[in-house]
PyMOL commands that place a pseudoatom at each C-alpha (Angstrom):
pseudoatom trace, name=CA, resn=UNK, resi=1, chain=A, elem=C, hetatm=0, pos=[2.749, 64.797, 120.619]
pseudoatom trace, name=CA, resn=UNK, resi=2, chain=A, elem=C, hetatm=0, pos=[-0.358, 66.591, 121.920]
pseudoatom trace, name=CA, resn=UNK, resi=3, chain=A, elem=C, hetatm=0, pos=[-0.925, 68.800, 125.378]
pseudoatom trace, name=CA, resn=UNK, resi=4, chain=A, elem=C, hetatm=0, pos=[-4.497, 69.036, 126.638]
pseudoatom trace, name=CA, resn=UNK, resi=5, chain=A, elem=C, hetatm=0, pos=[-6.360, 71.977, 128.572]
pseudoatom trace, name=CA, resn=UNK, resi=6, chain=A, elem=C, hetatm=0, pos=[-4.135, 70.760, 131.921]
pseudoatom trace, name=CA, resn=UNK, resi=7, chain=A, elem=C, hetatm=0, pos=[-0.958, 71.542, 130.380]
pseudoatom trace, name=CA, resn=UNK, resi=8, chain=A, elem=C, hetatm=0, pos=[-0.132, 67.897, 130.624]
pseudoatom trace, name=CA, resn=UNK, resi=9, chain=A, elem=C, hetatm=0, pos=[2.548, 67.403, 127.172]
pseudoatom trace, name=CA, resn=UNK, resi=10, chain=A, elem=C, hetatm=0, pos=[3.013, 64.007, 125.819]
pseudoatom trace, name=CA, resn=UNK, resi=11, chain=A, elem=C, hetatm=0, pos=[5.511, 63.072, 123.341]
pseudoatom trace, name=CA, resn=UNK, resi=12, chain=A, elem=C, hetatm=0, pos=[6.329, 59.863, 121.974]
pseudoatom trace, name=CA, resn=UNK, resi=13, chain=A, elem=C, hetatm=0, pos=[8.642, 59.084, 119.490]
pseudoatom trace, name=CA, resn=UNK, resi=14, chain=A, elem=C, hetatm=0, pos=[10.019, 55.217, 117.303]
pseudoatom trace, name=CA, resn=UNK, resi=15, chain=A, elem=C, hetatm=0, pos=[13.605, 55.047, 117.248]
pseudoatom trace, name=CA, resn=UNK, resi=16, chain=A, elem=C, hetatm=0, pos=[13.796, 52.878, 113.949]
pseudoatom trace, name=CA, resn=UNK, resi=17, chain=A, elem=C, hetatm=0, pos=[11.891, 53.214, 110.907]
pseudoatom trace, name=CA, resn=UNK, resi=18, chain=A, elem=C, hetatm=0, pos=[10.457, 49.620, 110.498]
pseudoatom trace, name=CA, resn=UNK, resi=19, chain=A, elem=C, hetatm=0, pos=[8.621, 46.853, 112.819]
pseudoatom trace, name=CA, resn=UNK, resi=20, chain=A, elem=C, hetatm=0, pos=[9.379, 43.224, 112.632]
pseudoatom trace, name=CA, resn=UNK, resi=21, chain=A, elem=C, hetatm=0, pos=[7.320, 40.544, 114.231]
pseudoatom trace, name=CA, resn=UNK, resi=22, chain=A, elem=C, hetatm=0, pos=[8.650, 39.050, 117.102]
pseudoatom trace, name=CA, resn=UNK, resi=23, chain=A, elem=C, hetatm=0, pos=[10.898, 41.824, 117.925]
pseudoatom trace, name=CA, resn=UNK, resi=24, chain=A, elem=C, hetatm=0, pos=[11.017, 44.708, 119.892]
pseudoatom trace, name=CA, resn=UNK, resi=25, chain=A, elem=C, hetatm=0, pos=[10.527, 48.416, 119.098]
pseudoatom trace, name=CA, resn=UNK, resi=26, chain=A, elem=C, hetatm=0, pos=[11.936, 51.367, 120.885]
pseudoatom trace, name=CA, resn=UNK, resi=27, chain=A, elem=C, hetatm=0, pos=[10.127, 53.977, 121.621]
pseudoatom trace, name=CA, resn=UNK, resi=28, chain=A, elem=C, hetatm=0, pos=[10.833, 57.221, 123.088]
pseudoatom trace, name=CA, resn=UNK, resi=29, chain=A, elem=C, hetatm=0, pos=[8.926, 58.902, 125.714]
pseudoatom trace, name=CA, resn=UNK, resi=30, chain=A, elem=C, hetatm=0, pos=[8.115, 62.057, 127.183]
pseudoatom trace, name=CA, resn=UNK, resi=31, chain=A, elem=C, hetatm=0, pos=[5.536, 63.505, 129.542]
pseudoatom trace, name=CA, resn=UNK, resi=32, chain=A, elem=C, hetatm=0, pos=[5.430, 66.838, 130.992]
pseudoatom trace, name=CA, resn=UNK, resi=33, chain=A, elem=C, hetatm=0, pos=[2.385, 67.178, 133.847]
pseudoatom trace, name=CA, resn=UNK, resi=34, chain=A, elem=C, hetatm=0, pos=[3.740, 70.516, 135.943]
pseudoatom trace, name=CA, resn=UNK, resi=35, chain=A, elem=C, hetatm=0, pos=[0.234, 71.379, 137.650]
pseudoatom trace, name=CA, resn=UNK, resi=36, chain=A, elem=C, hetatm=0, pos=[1.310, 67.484, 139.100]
pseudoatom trace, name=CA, resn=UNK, resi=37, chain=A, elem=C, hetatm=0, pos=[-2.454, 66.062, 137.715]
pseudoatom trace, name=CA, resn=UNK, resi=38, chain=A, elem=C, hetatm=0, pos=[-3.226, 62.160, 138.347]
pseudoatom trace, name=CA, resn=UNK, resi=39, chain=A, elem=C, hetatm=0, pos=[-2.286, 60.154, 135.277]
pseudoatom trace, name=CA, resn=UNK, resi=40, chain=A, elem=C, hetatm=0, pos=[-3.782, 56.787, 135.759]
pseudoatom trace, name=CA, resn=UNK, resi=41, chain=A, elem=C, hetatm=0, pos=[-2.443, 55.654, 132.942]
pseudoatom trace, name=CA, resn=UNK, resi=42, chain=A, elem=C, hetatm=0, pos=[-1.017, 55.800, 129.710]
pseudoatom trace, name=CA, resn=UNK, resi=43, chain=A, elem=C, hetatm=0, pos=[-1.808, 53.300, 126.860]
pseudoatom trace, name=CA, resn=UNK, resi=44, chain=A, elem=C, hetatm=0, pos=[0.232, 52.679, 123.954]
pseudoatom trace, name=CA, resn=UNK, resi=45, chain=A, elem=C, hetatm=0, pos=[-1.530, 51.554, 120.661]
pseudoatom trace, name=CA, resn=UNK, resi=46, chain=A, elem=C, hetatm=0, pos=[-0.166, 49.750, 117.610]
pseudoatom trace, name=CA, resn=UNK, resi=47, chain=A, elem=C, hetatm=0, pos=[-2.352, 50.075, 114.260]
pseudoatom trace, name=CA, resn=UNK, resi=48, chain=A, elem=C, hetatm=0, pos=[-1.647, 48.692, 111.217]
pseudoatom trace, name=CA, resn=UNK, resi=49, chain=A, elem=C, hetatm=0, pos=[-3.360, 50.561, 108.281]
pseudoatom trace, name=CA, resn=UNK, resi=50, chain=A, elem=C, hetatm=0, pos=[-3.293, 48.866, 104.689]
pseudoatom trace, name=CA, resn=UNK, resi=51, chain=A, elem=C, hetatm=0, pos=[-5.140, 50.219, 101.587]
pseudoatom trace, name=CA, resn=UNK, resi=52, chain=A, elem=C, hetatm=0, pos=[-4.607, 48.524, 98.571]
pseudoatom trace, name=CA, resn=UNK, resi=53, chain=A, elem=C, hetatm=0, pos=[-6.774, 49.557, 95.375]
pseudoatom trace, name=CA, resn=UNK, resi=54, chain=A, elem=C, hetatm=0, pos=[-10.060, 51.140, 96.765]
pseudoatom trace, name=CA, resn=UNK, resi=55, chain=A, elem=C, hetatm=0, pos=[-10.143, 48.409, 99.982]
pseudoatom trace, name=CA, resn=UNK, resi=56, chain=A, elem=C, hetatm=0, pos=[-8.916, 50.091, 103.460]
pseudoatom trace, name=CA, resn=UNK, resi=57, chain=A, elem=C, hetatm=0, pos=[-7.950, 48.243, 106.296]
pseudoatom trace, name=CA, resn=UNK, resi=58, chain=A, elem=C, hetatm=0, pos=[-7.171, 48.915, 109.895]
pseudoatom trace, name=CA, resn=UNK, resi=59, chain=A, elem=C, hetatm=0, pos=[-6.003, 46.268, 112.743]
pseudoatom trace, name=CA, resn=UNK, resi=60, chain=A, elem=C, hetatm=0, pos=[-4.726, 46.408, 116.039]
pseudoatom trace, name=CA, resn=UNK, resi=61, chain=A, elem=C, hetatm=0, pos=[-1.224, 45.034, 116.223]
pseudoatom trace, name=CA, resn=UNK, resi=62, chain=A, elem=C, hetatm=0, pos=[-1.294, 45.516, 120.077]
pseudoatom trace, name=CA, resn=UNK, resi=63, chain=A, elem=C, hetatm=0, pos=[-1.891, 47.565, 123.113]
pseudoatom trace, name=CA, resn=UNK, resi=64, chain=A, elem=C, hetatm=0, pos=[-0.517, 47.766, 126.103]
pseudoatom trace, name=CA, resn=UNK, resi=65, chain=A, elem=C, hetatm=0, pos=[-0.341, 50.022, 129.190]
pseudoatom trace, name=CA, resn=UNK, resi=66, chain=A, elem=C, hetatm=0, pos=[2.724, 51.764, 130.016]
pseudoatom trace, name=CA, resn=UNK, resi=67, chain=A, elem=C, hetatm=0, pos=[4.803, 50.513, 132.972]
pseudoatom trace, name=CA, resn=UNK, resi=68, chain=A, elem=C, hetatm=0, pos=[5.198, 52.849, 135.691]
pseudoatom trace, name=CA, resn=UNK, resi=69, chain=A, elem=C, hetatm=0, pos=[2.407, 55.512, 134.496]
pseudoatom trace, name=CA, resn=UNK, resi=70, chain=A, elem=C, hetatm=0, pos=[-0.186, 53.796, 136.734]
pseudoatom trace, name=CA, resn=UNK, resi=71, chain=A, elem=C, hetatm=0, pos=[-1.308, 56.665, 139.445]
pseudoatom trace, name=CA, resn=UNK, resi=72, chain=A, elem=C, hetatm=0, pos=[1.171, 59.181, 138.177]
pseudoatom trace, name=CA, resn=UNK, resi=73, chain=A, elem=C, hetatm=0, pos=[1.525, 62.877, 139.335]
pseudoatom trace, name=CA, resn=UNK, resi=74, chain=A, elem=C, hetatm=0, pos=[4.773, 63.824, 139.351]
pseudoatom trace, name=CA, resn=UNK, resi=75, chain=A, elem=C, hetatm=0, pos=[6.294, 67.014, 137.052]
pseudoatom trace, name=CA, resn=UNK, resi=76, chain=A, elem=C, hetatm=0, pos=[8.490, 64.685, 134.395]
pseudoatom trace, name=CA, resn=UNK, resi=77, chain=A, elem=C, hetatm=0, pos=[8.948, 61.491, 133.143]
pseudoatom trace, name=CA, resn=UNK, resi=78, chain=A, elem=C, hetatm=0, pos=[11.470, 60.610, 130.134]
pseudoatom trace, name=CA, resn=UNK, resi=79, chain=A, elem=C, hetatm=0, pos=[12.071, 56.725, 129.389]
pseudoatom trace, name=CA, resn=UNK, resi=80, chain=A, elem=C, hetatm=0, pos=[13.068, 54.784, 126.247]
pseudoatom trace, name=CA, resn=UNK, resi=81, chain=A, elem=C, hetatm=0, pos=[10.625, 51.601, 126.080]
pseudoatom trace, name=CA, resn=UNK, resi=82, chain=A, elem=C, hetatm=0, pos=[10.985, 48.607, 124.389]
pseudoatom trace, name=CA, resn=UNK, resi=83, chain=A, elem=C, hetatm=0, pos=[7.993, 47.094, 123.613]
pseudoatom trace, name=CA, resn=UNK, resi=84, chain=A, elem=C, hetatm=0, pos=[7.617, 43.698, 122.164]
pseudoatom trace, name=CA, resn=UNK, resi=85, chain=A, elem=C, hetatm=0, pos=[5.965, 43.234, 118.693]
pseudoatom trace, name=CA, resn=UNK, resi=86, chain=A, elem=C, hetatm=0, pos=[3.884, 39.798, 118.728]
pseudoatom trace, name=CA, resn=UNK, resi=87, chain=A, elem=C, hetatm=0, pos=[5.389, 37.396, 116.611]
pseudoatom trace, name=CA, resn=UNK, resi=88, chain=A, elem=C, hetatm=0, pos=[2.095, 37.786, 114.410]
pseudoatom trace, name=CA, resn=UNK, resi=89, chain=A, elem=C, hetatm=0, pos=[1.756, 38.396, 110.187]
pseudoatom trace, name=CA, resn=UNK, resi=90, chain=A, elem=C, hetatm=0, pos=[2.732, 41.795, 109.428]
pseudoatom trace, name=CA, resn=UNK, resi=91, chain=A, elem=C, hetatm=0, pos=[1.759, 43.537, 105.863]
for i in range(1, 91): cmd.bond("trace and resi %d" % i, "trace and resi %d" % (i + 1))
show_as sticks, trace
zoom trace
């Protein structure tokens, strides 16, 4: 979760502890904007980090922009998402 200088709160939460590829994960979400600022959007990130002896690794599983969150200035917005996991090798 984080809240910047505009008061605009974000919160975003996995329901289930684990990611399979090829499937979908649910996510939780939450955004509080009450001065009703522009959103133009929000972007949801998927890293994979991996260290194994001294070697760390980092890769992008996905991104993707949030439906509906495109030119947003309402006061709320609470959704469960389901976003799809590509069916790609997962450590």
């Amino acid at each position: 979760s984080n809240k910047n200088r505009k008061k605009v709160y974000v919160q975003g939460a996995l329901l289930q502890p684990g990611v399979v590829p090829g499937q979908k994960l649910a996510m939780n979400f939450n955004l509080e904007n009450p001065k009703r600022c522009e959103i133009k959007r929000v972007q949801v990130t998927l890293i994979q980090h991996r260290t194994i002896a001294q070697n760390q690794q980092a890769e992008v599983v996905f991104r993707m922009d949030l439906p509906d969150l495109h030119e947003f200035n309402e006061p709320e917005f609470h959704r469960t998402f389901e976003l799809q996991i590509p069916p790609t090798a997962l450590a």
